[in-house]
KOLTI-362112 format. One line per 10 residues: number of its first residue (from 1); their letters; for each residue x, y, z of C-alpha. Coordinates in pm, 1 decimal. Layout:
<atoms>
NUM> A> X Y Z | ...
</atoms>
This chain:
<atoms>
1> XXXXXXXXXX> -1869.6 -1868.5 2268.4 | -1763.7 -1515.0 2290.4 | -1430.3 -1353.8 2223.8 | -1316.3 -953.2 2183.7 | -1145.4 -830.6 1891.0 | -942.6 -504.5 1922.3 | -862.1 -338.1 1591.8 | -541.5 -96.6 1514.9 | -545.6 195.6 1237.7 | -733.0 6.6 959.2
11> XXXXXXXXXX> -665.7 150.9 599.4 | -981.0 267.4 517.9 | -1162.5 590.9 448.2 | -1210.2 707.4 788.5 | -782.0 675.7 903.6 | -661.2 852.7 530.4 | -594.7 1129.2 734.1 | -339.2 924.6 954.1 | -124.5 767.9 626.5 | -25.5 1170.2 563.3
21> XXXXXXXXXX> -8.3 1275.6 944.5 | -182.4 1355.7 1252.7 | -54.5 1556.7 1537.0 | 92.6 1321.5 1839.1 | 13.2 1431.8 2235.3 | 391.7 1604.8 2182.4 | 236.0 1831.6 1951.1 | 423.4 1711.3 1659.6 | 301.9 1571.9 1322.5 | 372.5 1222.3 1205.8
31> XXXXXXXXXX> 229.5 959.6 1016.3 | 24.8 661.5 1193.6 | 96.7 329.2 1047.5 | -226.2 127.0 921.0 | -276.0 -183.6 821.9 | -474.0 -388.2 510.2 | -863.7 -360.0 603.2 | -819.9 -729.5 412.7 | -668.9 -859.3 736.7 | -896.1 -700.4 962.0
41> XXXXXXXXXX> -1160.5 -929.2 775.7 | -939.6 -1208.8 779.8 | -951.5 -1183.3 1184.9 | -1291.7 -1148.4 1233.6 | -1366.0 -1432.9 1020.4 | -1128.2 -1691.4 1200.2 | -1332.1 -1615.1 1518.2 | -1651.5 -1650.0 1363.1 | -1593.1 -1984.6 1208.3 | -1427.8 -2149.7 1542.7
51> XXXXXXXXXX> -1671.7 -2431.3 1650.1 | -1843.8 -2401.6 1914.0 | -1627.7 -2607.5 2153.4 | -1335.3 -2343.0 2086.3 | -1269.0 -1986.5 2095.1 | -1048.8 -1694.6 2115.8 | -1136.1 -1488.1 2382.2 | -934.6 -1194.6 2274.5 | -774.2 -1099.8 1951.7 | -566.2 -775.8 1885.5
61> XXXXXXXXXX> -484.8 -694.2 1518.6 | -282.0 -365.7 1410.1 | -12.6 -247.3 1202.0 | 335.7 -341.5 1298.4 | 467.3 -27.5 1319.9 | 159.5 137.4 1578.3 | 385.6 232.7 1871.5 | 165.0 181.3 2113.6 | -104.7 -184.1 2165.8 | -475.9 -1.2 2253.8
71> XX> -420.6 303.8 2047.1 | -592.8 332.5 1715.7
</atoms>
């Protein structure tokens, strides 16, 4: 089996920078919303322990308040 999982702005070292504000393609600054890295684990796992004879072929997780599905 094979599936894709797309991840939003997880909360973790790398997306700090996002929580206090990033500049947007208008040129202003505003905070990203992230999400628990907790759940982001919580994904991956239910994929990996589908039997065989299932499978998610492709899995988005992100923060509910990311404006826009692809970006993060």
């Amino acid at each position: 089996a094979c599936g894709q999982i797309d991840i939003g702005n997880a909360a973790t070292e790398m997306t700090e920078r996002m929580a206090a504000g990033i500049i947007q393609a208008n040129g202003t600054i505003m905070p990203e919303a992230r999400l628990d890295l907790k759940h982001v684990c919580e994904a991956v796992l239910y994929m990996a322990n589908l039997p065989l004879d299932a499978n998610v072929q492709f899995m988005t997780v992100m923060a509910t308040k990311m404006p826009f599905v692809g970006r993060g």
